[in-house]
C-alpha positions as CSV (number, residue, x, y, z in Angstrom):
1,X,-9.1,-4.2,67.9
2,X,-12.4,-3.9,70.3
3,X,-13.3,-6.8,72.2
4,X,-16.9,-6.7,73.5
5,X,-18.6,-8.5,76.1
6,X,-21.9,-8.8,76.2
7,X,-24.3,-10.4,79.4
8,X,-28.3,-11.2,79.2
9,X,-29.4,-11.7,82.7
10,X,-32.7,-12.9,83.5
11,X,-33.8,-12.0,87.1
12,X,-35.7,-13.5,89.5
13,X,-38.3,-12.4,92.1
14,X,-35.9,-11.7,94.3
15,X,-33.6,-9.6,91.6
16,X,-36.4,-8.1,89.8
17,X,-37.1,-6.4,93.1
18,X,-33.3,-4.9,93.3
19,X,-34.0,-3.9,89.8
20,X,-32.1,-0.4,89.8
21,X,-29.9,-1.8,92.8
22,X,-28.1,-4.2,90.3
23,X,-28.6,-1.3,87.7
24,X,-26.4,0.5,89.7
25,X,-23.4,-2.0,90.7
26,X,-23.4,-2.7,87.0
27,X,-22.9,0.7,86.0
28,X,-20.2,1.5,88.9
29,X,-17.9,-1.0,87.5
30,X,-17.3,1.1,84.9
31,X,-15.7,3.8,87.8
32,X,-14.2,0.7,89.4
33,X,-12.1,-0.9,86.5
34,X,-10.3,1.5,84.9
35,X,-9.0,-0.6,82.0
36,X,-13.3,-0.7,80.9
37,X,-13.2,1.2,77.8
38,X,-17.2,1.5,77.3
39,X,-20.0,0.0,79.8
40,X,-24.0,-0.2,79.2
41,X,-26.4,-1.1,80.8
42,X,-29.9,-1.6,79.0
43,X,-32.9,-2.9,81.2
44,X,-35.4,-4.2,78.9
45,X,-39.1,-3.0,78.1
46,X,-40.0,-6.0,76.2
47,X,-42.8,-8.0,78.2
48,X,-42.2,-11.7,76.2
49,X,-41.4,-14.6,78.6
50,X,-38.2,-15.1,76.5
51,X,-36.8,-11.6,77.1
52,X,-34.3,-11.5,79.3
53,X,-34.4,-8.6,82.1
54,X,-30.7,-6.6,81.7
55,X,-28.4,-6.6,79.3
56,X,-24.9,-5.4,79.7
57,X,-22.0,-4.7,76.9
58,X,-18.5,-3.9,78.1
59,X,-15.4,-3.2,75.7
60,X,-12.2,-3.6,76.2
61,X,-8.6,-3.1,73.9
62,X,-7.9,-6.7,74.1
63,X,-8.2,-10.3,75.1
64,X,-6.0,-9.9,77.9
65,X,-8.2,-7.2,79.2
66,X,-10.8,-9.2,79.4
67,X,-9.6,-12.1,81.5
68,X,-8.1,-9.8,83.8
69,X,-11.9,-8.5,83.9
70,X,-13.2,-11.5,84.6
71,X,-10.9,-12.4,88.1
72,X,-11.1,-8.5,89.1
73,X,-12.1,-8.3,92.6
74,X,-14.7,-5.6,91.8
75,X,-16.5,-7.7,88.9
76,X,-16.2,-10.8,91.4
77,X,-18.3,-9.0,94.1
78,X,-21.1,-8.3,91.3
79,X,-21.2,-11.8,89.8
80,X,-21.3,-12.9,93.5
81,X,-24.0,-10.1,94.7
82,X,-26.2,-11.4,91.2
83,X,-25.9,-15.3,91.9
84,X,-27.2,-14.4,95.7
85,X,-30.4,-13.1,93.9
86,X,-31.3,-16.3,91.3
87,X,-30.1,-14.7,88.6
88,X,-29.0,-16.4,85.4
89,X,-27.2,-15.2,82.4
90,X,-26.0,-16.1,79.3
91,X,-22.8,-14.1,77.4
92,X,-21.0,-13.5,74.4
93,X,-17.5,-12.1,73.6
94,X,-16.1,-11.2,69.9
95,X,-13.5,-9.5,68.6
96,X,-14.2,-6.1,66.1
């Protein structure tokens, strides 16, 4: 079983400007957490209002995986870095 976990973020002035420095912290969790089985990051080209700006798709081996993702102190310090700049996101997680 894969579990994938998929973020939308929608930046703001202020994040759209640190464009490929949130780019970056993205793709370094994948060096970070070594328990991250796959990591994208996809910045969008797509110029409608209701695009969002980044997406990102992580996978994991299981559930369990994935909580522990979500209190890693790496992963914190992104969400953290990401809510400093306005940004908003919305996510999904499934099992395949």
């Amino acid at each position: 079983m894969v579990v994938k976990h998929i973020v939308f973020f929608k930046l703001s002035k202020k994040g759209q400007e640190n464009i490929q420095t949130i780019r970056q912290k993205l793709e370094n969790l994948q060096i970070d957490i070594p328990y991250i089985d796959f990591l994208e990051v996809g910045l969008n080209f797509c110029p409608q209002v209701r695009a969002y700006d980044i997406s990102l798709t992580v996978c994991f081996n299981s559930r369990e995986e994935l909580t522990r993702y979500s209190i890693d102190d790496y992963h914190i310090k992104v969400v953290q870095y990401l809510k400093s700049l306005g940004t908003t996101t919305v996510v999904v997680d499934y099992e395949i």
